[in-house]
N, C-alpha and C positions, 0 to 999 in steps of 0.2 A: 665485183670487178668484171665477170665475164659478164656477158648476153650472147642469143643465140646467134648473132652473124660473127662474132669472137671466136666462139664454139666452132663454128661449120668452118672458119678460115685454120683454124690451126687441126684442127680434123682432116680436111682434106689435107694440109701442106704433110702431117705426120703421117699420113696414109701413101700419099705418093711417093715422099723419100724413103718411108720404110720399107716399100714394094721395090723398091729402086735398092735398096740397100746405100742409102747417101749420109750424108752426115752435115750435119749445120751448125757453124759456131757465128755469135752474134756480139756485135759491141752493139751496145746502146748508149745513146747519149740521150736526149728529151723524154723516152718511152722510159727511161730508170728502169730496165730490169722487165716490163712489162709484156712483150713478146716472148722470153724465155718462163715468164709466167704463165701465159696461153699453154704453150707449148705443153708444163708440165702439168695443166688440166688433164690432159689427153694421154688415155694410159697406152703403153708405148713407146712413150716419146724417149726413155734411155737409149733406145736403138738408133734414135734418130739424129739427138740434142747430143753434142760437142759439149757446149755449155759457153758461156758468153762473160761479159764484161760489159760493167756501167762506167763508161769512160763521160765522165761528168766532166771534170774540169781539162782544162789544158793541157795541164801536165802528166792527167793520167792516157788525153790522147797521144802524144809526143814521147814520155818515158814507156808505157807500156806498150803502145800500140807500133811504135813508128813513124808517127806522122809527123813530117820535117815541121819544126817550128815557125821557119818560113812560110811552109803553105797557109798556118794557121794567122801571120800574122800579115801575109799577102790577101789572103781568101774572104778570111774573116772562119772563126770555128763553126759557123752554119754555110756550107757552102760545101760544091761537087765534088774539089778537092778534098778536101776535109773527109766527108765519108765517103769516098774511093780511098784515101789513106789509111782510113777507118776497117774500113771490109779489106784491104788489102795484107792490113798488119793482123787482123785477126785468123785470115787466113794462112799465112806467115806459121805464126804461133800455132792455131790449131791442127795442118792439116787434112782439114775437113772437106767437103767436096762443093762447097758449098759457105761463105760467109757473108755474112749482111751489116753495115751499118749504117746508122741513125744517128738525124744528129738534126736539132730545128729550134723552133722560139714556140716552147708550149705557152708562153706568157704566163699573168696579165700584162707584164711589163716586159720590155726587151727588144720590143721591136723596131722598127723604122720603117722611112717611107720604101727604101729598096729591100730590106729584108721584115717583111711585117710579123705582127704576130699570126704564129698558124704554120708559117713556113717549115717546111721540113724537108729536106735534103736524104734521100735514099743512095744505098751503094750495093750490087748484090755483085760478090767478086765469085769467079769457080777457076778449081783446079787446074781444070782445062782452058784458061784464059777469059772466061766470060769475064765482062765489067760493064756492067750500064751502070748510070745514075740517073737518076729525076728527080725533082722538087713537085709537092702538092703543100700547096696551102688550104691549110682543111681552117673550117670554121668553129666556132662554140667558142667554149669555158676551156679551161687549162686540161682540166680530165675526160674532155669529150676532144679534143686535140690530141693525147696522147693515147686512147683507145683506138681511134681512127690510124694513125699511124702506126699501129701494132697492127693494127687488121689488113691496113695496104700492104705495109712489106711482105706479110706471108701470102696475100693472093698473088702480091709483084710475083713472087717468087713461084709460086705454082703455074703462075703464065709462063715463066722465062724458064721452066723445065723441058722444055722442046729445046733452049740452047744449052741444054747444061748436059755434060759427058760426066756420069759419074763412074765408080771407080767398079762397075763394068766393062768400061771401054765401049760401051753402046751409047749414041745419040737417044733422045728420049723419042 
């Protein structure tokens, strides 16, 4: 499941949050679980990992997480809204200094011409109010799609540790 750019991404992310003393809790949706997989590659990673949630269907977004059923049925469940309500509700529940989610069309099927397969919608929510979102539509097969999007979130996230205040109270 891993390879070494898996490896090196969730190495650095457990290396800087744990020097930071941070903490990350994660909903997945298309990655199923797969990021909090990386993560527990990498020994350390209790200090770091919250622990997460594979918010797969609708209902586990909207009943567990929070996410207004409207947004999902305005948005569509792959969409900005979506996992900003995603990473917002996990942080909610966990928090953590830090939550992320995921949420895309690993295919083969599922897509369309506006949202095609590949797309995936990121959300990294913090403590201290961070909230960006972005779409990458990665290419391949269905499990070279959801590696790839395991791997961006955690680099997203080690790039956007310059905005992120963790519960030091110090800017990165």
């Amino acid at each position: 499941m891993s390879d070494g750019s898996q490896s090196e991404a969730a190495v650095s992310f457990i290396s800087l949050f744990s020097a930071r003393g941070w903490r990350v809790a994660l909903a997945e949706s298309c990655t199923g679980g797969l990021v909090a997989s990386l993560l527990t590659e990498v020994p350390g990673c209790s200090a770091v990992l919250w622990g997460g949630v594979v918010a797969y269907s609708n209902e586990c977004k909207t009943g567990l997480l929070g996410v207004e059923s409207d947004t999902i049925e305005k948005y569509g469940a792959v969409s900005a809204e979506t996992a900003r309500g995603m990473s917002k509700g996990m942080l909610r529940l966990s928090g953590a200094d830090l939550a992320i989610g995921i949420t895309g069309i690993a295919g083969p099927t599922g897509g369309s011409a506006e949202k095609p397969v590949g797309l995936v919608w990121f959300s990294w929510a913090g403590k201290d109010g961070l909230s960006r979102e972005e779409s990458v539509v990665f290419a391949g097969d269905r499990s070279a799609i959801r590696r790839s999007a395991a791997r961006h979130a955690l680099r997203r996230a080690v790039a956007l540790a310059a905005e992120i205040t963790g519960n030091t109270g110090e800017k990165a």
